[in-house]
N, C-alpha and C positions, 0 to 999 in steps of 0.2 A: 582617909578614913571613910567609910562608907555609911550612907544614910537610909533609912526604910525607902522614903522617895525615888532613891537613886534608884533603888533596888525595883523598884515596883514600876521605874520609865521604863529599865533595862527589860524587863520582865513583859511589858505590852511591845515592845519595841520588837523583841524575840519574836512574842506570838503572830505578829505581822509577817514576820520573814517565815516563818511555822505554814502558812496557811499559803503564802501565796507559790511556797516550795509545794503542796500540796495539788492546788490547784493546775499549777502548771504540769502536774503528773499526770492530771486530768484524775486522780484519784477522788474518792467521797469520803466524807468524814467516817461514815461506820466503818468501809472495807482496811483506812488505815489506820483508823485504832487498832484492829482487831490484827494488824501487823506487826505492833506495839506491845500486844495486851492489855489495853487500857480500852475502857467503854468512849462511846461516842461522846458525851456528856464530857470525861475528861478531855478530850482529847479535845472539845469542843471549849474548854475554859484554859488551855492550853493558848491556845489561837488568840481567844479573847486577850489573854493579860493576867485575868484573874488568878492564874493558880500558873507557879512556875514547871513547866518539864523539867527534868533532873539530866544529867551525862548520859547515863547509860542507856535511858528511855531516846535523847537528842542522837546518839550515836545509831541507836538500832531504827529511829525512823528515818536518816540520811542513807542508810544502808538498804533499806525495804526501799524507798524513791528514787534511788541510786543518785543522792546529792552529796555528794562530800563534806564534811563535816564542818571544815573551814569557812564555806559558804551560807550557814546559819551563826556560826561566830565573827566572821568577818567580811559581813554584806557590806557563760560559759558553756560550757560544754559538758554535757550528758556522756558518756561512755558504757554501752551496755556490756555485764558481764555475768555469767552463769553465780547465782547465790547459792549457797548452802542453805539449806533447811536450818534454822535456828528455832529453838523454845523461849518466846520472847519472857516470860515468868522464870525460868530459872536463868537465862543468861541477866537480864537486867539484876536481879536477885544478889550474884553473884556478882556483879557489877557494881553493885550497892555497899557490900561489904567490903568489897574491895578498897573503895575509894574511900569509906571509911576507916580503913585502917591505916592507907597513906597518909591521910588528913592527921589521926591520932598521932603515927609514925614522927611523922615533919614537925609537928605540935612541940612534939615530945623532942624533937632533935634539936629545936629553937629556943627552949627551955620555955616555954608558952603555956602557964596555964589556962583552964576552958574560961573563966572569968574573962583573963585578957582578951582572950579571941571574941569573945562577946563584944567587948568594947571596944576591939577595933572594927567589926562587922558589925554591930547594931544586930545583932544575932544571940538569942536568949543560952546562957549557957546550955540550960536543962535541952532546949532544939538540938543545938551542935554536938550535945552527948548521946542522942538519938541518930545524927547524923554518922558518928566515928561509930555505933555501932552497930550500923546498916538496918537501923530497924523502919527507914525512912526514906524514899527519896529525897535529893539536893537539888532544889531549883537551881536552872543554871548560873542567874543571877546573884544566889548566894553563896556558890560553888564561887565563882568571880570574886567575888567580895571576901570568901575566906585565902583563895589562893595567893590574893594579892599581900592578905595580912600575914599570908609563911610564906612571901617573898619567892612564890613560885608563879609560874607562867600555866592557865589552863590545860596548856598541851600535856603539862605533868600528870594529870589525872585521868586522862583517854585511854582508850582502848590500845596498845602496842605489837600486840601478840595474837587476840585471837581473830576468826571469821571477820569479824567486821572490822576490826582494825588493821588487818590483813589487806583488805579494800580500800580502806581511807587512803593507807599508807599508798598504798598500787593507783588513787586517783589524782591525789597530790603529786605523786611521781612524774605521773604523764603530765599533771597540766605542766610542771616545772620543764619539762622535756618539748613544751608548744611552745614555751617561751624560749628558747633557745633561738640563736640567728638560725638561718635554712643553710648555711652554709656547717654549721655546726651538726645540725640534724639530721643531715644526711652522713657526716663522717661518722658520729654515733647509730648510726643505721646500717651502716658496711657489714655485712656480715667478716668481710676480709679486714676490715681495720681492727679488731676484739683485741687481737695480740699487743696493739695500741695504747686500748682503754685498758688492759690487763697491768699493762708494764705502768703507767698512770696511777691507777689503785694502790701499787703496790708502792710505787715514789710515795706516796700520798701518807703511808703510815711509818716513811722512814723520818724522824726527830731532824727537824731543821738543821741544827746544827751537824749532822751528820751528812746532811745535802749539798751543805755550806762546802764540806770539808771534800766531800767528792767532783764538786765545781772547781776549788781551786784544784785540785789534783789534773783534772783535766787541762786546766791553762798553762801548767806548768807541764805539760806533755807536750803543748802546743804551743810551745813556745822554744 
């Protein structure tokens, strides 16, 4: 169960990692607010602690700094790539309601009234009904605190699909693809091995037991 406290470490602890993602862009507070759509002043109480960023606002400023999302949730390498023109007021916007409806959605799916959920986040009903109907942004730390109470994982309420989660997806990709052995990375690199990684993919969606069963088929060939 989550506590205001908890909520309010998590929340300065953010804006640290907020600002020194900033700084190392070498960006200034006015030019990336105004990346955001938030004034300097927010953007500037953001950093401090005092007021939490919400998802969608943390999604669209990893993507204006080109930092992956991960690494303001879970404090590399830079990888520059051509951005889309986004409207950060109607995509955040849109992003708001969004994830207010998955919140209500899950609520609703877990049989969880808004009471309960208050009481398990330390989160004022009357807030969270603000929250499920996007009239609000969701600090991220309260975002955390109710996910955990619908037994979902952060990542459930991200971006999947558009412009900038389109990115995240494509940065995470790669750093997953640096970890790789070199001996790995390079056969995943063959333009000649594909037919390889193709025949792979598609083993990959055939039902175990169906694997099982084409294995011993083979031994009993070879035998």
């Amino acid at each position: 169960m989550a506590d205001r406290q908890t909520i309010q470490l998590r929340t300065k602890m953010l804006g640290a990692v907020l600002r020194q993602a900033r700084t190392t862009a070498g960006r200034t507070l006015k030019e990336t607010a105004a990346m955001i759509g938030v004034s300097s002043a927010v953007l500037a109480s953001y950093e401090r602690g005092s007021r939490g960023i919400s998802l969608p606002e943390l999604e669209l400023l990893g993507y204006a700094l080109q930092a992956p999302l991960h690494r303001f949730l879970r404090p590399s390498r830079n990888e520059t790539v051509k951005k889309a023109e986004v409207n950060p007021a109607v995509l955040i916007s849109l992003r708001q309601h969004y994830i207010g409806a998955m919140i209500r959605s899950r609520r609703t799916e877990v049989e969880m009234s808004l009471r309960d959920l208050a009481k398990f986040t330390g989160i004022s009903a009357a807030r969270l009904s603000s929250y499920e109907q996007g009239e609000r942004p969701i600090p991220i730390a309260e975002l955390e605190a109710i996910s955990n109470a619908l037994n979902r994982d952060l990542r459930f309420f991200q971006d999947a699909r558009g412009t900038v989660g389109e990115w995240q997806a494509m940065q995470e990709a790669y750093e997953a693809f640096l970890k790789l052995p070199a001996d790995l990375r390079d056969f995943v690199g063959s333009p000649e091995n594909e037919p390889y990684l193709r025949m792979a993919q598609r083993l990959s969606d055939i039902p175990v037991e169906k694997v099982r069963s084409l294995g011993e088929g083979f031994l009993e060939i070879s035998l």
